[in-house]
MARVEXFI-296627 format. One line per 3 residues: number of its first residue (from 0); for each residue y, x, z of C-alpha. Coordinates in steps of 0.2 Angstrom, whole numbers, always signed. Layout:
N
NUM) Y,X,Z ~ ...
# end
This chain:
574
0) +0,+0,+0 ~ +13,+16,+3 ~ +14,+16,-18
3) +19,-3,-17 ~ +32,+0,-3 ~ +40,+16,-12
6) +40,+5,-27 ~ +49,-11,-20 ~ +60,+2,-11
9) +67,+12,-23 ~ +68,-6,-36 ~ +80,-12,-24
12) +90,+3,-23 ~ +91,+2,-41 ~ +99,-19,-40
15) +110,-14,-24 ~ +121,-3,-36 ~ +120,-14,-51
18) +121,-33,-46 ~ +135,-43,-51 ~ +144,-61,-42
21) +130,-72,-53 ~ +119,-67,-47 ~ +122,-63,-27
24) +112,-77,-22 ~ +98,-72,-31 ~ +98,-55,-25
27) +102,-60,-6 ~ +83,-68,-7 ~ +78,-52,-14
30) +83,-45,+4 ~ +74,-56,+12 ~ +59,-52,+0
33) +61,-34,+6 ~ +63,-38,+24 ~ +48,-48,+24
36) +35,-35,+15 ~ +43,-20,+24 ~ +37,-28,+40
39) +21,-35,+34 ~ +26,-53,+33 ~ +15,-59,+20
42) +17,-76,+20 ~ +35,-76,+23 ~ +37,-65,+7
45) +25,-75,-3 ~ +37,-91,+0 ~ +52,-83,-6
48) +46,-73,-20 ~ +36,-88,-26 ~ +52,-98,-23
51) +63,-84,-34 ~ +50,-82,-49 ~ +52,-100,-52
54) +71,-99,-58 ~ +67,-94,-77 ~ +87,-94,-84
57) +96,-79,-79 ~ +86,-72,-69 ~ +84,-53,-70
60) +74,-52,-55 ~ +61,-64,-63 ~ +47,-50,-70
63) +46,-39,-53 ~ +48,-56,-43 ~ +31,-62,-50
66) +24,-46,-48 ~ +29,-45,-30 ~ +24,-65,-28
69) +8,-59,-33 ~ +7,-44,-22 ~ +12,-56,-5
72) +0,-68,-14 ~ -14,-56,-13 ~ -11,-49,+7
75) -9,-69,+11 ~ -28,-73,+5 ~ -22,-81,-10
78) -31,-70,-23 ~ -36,-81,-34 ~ -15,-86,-35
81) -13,-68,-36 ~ -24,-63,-50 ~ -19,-79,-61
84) +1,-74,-57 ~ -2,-57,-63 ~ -8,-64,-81
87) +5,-74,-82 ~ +17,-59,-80 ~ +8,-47,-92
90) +7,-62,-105 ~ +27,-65,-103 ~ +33,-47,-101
93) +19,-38,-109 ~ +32,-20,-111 ~ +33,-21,-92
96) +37,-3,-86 ~ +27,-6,-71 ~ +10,-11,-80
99) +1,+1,-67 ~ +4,-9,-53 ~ -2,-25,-62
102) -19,-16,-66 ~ -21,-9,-52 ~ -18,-24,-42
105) -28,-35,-54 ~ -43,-20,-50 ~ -44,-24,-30
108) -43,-43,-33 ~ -60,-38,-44 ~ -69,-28,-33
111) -63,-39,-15 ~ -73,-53,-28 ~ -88,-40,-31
114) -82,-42,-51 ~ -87,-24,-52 ~ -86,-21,-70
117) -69,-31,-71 ~ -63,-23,-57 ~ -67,-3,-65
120) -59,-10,-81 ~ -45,-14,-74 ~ -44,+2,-67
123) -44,+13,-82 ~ -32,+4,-90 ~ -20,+14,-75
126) -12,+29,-87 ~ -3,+35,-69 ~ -11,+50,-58
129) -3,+42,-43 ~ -15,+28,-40 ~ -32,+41,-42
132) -36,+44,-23 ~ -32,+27,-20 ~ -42,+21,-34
135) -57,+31,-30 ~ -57,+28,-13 ~ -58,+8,-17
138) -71,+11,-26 ~ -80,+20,-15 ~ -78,+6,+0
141) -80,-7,-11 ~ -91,-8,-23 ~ -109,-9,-13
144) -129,-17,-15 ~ -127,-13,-33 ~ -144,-15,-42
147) -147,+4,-52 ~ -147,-1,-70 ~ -131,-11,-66
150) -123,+5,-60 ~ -128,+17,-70 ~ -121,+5,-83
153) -104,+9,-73 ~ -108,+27,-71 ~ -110,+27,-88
156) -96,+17,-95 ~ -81,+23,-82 ~ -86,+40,-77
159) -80,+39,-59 ~ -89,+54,-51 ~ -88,+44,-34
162) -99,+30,-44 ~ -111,+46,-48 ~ -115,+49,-32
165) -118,+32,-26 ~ -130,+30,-41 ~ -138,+46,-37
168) -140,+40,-17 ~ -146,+24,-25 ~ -161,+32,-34
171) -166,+41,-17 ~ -168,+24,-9 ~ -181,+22,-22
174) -197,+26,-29 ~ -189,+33,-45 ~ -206,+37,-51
177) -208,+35,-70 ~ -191,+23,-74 ~ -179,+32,-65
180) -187,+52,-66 ~ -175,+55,-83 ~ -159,+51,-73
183) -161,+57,-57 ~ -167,+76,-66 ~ -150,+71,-76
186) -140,+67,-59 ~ -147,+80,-46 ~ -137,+97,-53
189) -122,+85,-52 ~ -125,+76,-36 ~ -138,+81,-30
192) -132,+98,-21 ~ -134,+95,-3 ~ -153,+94,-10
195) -151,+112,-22 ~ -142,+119,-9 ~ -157,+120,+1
198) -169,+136,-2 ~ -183,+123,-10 ~ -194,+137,-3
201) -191,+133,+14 ~ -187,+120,+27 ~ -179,+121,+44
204) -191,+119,+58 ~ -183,+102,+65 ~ -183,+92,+47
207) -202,+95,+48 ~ -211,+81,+49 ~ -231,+78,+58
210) -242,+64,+60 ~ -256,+58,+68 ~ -265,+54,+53
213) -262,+59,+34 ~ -263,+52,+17 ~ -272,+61,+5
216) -274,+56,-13 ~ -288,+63,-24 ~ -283,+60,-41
219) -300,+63,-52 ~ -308,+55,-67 ~ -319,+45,-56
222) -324,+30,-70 ~ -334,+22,-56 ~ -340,+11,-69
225) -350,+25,-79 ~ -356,+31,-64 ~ -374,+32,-63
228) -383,+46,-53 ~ -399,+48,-58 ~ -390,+51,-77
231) -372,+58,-76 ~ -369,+69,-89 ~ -360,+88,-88
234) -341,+83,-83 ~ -347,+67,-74 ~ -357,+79,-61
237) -344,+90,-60 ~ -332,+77,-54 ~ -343,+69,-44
240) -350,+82,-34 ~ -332,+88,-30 ~ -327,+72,-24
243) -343,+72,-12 ~ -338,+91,-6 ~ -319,+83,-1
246) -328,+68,+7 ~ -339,+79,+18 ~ -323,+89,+22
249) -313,+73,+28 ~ -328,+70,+37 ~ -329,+87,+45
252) -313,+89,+49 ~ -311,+74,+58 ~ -324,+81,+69
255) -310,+93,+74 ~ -300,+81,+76 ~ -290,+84,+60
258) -288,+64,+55 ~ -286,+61,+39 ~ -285,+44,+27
261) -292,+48,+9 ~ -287,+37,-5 ~ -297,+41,-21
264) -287,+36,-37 ~ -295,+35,-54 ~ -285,+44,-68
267) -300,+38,-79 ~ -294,+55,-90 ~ -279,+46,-95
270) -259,+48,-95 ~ -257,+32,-94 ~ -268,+24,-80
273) -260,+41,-70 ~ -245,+36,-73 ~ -247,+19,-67
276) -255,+24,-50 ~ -240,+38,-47 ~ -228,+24,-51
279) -234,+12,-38 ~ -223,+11,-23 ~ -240,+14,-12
282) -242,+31,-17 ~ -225,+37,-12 ~ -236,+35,+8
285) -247,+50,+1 ~ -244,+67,+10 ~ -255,+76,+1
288) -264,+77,-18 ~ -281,+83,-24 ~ -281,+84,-43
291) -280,+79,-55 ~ -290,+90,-66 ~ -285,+89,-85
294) -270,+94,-94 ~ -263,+76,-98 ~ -264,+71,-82
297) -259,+88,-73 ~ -242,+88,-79 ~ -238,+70,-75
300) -244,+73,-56 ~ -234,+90,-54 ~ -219,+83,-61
303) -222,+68,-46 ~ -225,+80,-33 ~ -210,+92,-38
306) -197,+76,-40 ~ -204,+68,-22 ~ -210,+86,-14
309) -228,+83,-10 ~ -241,+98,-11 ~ -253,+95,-26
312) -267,+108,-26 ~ -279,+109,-40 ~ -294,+112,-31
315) -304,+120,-49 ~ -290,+128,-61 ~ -282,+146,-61
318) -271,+140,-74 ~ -255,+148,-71 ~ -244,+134,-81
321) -249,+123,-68 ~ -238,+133,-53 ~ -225,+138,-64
324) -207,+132,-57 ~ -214,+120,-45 ~ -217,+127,-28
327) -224,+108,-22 ~ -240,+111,-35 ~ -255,+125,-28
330) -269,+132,-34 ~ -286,+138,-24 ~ -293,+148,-36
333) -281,+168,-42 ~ -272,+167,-58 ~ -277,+180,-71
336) -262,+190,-67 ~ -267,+188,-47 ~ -282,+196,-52
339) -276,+208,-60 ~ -265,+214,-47 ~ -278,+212,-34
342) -288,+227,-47 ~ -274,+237,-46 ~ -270,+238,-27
345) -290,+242,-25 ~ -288,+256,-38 ~ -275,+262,-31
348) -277,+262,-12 ~ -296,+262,-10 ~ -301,+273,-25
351) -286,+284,-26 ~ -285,+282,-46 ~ -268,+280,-54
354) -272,+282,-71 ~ -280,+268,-81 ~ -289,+263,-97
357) -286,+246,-101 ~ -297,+236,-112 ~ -294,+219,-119
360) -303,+203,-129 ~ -298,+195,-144 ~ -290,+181,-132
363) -272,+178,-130 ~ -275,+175,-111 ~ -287,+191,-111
366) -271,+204,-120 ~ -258,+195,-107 ~ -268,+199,-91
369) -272,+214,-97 ~ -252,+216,-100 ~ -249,+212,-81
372) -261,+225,-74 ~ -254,+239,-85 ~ -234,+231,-80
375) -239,+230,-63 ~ -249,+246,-61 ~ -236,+255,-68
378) -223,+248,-56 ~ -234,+255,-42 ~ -233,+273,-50
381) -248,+271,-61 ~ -249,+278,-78 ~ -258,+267,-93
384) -267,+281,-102 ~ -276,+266,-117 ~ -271,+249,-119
387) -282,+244,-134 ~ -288,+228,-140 ~ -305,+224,-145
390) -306,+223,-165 ~ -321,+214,-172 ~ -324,+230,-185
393) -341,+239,-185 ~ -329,+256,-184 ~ -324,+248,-168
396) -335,+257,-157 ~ -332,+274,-162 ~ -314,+272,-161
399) -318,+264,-145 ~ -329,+281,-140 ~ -314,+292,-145
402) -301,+285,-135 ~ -314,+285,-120 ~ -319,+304,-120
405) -306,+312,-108 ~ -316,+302,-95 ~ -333,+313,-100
408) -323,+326,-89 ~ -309,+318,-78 ~ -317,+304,-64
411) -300,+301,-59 ~ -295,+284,-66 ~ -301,+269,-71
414) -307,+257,-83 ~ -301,+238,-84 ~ -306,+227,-94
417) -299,+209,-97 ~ -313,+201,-108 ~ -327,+187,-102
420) -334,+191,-121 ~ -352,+201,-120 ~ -348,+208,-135
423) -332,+217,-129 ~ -343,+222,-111 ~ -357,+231,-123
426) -346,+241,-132 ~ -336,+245,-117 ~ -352,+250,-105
429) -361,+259,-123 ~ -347,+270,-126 ~ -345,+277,-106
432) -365,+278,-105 ~ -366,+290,-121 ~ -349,+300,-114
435) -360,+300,-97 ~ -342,+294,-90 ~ -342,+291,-70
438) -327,+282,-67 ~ -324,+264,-59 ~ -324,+251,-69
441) -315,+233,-64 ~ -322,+219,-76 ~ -323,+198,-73
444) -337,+190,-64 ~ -344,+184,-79 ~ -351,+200,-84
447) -366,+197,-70 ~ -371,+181,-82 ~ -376,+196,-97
450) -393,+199,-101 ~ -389,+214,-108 ~ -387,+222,-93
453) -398,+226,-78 ~ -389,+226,-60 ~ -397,+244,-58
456) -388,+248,-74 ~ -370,+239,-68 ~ -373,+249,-53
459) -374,+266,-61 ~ -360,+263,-70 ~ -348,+260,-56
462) -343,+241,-62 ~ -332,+231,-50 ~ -333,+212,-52
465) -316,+201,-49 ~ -325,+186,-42 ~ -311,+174,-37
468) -326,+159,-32 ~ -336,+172,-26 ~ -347,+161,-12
471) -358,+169,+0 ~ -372,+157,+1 ~ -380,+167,+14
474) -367,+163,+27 ~ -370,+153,+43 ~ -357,+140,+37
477) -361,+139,+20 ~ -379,+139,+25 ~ -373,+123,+38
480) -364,+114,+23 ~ -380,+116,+11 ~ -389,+107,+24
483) -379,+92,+28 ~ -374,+91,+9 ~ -394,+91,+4
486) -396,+76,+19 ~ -384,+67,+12 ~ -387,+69,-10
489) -404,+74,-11 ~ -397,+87,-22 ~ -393,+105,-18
492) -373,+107,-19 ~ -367,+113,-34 ~ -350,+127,-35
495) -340,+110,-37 ~ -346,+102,-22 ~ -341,+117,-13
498) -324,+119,-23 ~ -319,+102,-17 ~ -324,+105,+1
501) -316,+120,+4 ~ -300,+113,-5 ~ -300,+96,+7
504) -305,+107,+22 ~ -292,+121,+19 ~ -278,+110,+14
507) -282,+97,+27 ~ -280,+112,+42 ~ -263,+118,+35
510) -256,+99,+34 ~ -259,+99,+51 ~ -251,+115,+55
513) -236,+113,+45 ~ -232,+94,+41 ~ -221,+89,+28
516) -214,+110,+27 ~ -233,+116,+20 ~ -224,+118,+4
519) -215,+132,+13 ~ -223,+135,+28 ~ -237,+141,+20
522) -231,+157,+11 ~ -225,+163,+29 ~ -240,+162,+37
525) -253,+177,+37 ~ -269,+175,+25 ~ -284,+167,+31
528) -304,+166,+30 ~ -311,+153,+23 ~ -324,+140,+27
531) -337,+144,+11 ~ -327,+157,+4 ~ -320,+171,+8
534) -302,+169,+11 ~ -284,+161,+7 ~ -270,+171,+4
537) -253,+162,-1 ~ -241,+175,+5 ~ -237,+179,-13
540) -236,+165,-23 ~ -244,+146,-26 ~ -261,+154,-29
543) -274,+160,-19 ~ -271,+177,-23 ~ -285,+187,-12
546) -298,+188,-25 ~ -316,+197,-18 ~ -320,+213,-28
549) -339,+215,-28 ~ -350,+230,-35 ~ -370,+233,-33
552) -375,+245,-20 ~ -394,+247,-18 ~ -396,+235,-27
555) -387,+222,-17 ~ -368,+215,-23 ~ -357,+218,-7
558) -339,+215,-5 ~ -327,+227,-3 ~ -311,+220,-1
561) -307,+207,+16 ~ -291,+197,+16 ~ -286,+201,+32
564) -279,+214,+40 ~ -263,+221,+45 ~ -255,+223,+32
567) -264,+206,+23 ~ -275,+214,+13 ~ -285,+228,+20
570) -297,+239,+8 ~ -316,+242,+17 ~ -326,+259,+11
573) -334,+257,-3
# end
């Protein structure tokens, strides 16, 4: 209201020193206008400048009369008088000089009425600076319980920013999940910063929230329909027995009182079924999600879990694309550039050997981890003395041989080679038998599926294995879960059934230990043993990164590496 007093103020300064005789009667109810608004008298003001905008014949005071009849008409609880006032005047003086005051009046009439988009049109027809804070402050105590579509309609249309943020607060009161994901992605750099200005790798110890008892979701390709058990075929069985291994876990766990509510949702293998069940409002109650497991529906349930921040872990996949930029999505099983670092630090620290010959398959995944271990072995202090790919030429192998023979004479460094292909692991193990070579050779787990070689021979010729799932079946625990599992199926557990045990039982303890900050929590913690397998280490990243390194000794495949120790990974004797 100050902009209205200034106005009416300095408008009778102007007629003081400008009326004439004529008109000194109607200028002496202009006082009395001017008395009656400086002191709040609404009603008072209303009757005389109602009174005064009536006389149409020489009447110079007759435009900013109906405009200050409408202003005391407004303050008097008249505002339907107001607003039909104020067209009147901008249809008979439509030049006005004061056409922001009409506007602007006309725009709180709308928004006292809830006529939001009125109201906001009014508004930008203001050309003047002066009424801006006023303006945006109307607007942010006005205009309220404004459905999201209708005010991003406003948003859109008026570009107030004060009409962002409300729409941007709006979509937190919601579950924005598929609808609204576009424009609150769109709306959070903008007014979304109290949220960005938050490490999203860590949360303060009060906003942490526990419970009693947790949601868990499993999001699997269940197709209970297809289900029968004395014929499921390959993928079916795969599914199935990991969903039996997370069962037994919630089982187990709430043995230890760990309570936890499971909800198992079929994707059915299908974006759009997933995309249903993250959209209903009852899944926005899960804390924690298992799965899913294919790449259709992967990237819709991380997208869920990044935009609401609830952990997803994929309880099967070392895909790295899957934990890329989302710090809400884990995986239990090392990445291929995890594993390669893993091969490194061993080399390095256990075995002394700084140099190394790196080998690679014909796959792009098999050159880029190979890429990583020579990148990161180098950043140690290493030296890459070959990086060769494997080339599918019968001159292969003696070019292979040649590039091999300083190791005929020096032990030092070491071999590694990124290739699941047997082809690539003949060649390899050929060419360092015939140069009688002893060094250490780091190589995947597949390699103890090959015929071709003996474990006497794998032995003898120093081959570490990178064994990420490596499960040591003769443990008390596993030996305990093999039981109960056999009780329970009639079957022998298969790697998935254990897979989605340890997952469930794993995840299930840190839930507990950390609430709603295991996103975070989790990287500060210290690496851990495992139930069935041999350890968790998330202190480096949103994969398990400790990865067993296994060779033969006496005939026997032993474990060199533990995950624990002081300084998180300590290297046993080999």
């Amino acid at each position: 209201m100050k902009l209205y007093i200034l106005f009416l103020t300095f408008f009778f300064a102007t007629c003081l020193a400008s009326y004439s005789q004529s008109d000194k009667a109607l200028f002496k109810k202009y006082e009395y206008g001017k008395s009656f608004l400086n002191n709040k008298q609404y009603k008072q003001a209303y009757e005389v400048f109602k009174s005064l905008s009536s006389v149409s014949e020489n009447n110079r005071y007759r435009s900013y009369s109906l405009y200050f009849y409408a202003l005391s008409a407004y303050h008097s609880d008249k505002k339907a008088e107001s607003r039909d006032i104020l067209f009147e005047l901008l249809r008979k003086y439509p030049d006005w000089d004061k056409k922001d005051d009409i506007y602007y009046l006309l725009g709180m009439i709308d928004l006292d009425n809830q006529s939001y988009a009125s109201g906001l049109e009014n508004f930008s027809k203001v050309k003047s600076n002066e009424f801006e804070a006023e303006i945006i402050q109307l607007i942010k105590n006005n205009v309220k319980d404004v459905a999201v579509d209708d005010l991003e309609f406003l948003y859109r249309k008026y570009k107030y920013d004060v009409l962002g943020q409300k729409l941007f607060n709006a979509l937190l009161e919601i579950n924005i999940y598929p609808d609204y994901e576009s424009l609150y992605e769109e709306l959070l750099p903008i007014y979304g910063q109290h949220i960005l200005s938050k490490d999203s790798l860590s949360i303060a110890d009060e906003d942490i929230i526990y419970k009693d008892v947790y949601n868990v979701a499993v999001l699997l390709p269940l197709m209970f329909k297809e289900f029968e058990t004395d014929s499921l075929l390959p993928r079916q069985q795969m599914v199935f027995d990991l969903y039996e291994g997370i069962k037994m876990a919630v089982n187990d766990l709430e043995k230890e009182n760990i309570k936890l509510r499971m909800f198992a949702f079929d994707t059915e293998s299908d974006s759009i079924k997933t995309r249903k069940i993250l959209s209903d409002t009852a899944f926005a109650e899960m804390d924690l999600i298992i799965g899913p497991l294919y790449t259709k529906t992967i990237s819709l349930a991380g997208d869920y879990a990044g935009l609401f921040r609830k952990v997803m872990v994929n309880p099967v996949s070392s895909n790295e694309l899957i934990i890329n930029g989302n710090p809400f999505a884990f995986l239990t099983t090392a990445t291929d550039n995890s594993s390669a670092e893993e091969a490194v630090d061993y080399a390095m620290d256990s075995l002394k050997s700084k140099k190394a010959y790196i080998i690679y398959g014909i796959k792009k995944s098999e050159e880029d981890a190979a890429f990583h271990y020579g990148e990161y072995l180098q950043e140690r202090g290493g030296e890459v003395k070959l990086f060769q790919g494997f080339e599918n030429d019968e001159k292969y192998f003696n070019k292979l041989q040649k590039a091999l023979e300083p190791l005929a004479t020096d032990t030092m460094p070491h071999v590694y080679v990124s290739s699941s292909n047997p082809v690539v692991a003949s060649n390899v193990i050929s060419a360092l038998q015939n140069l009688m070579a002893r060094s250490a050779v780091f190589a995947s787990s597949e390699w103890l599926n090959y015929d071709q070689f003996s474990y006497e021979q794998l032995e003898r010729m120093k081959v570490h294995f990178m064994y990420p799932r490596y499960l040591n079946e003769k443990s008390y625990d596993y030996r305990k879960f093999r039981s109960n599992y056999v009780k329970k199926m009639n079957l022998v557990p298969s790697q998935y059934a254990s897979m989605g045990y340890e997952c469930m039982y794993y995840f299930g303890k840190q839930l507990q230990k950390y609430g709603s900050g295991l996103f975070a929590k989790i990287h500060e913690g210290f690496p851990e043993t495992g139930k069935l397998y041999p350890g968790f280490d998330y202190t480096k990243g949103n994969d398990n990164s400790y990865v067993p390194i296994l060779k033969f000794k006496d005939g026997k495949l032993i474990k060199l590496n533990s995950v624990l120790s002081s300084d998180n990974m300590k290297k046993e004797k080999p």
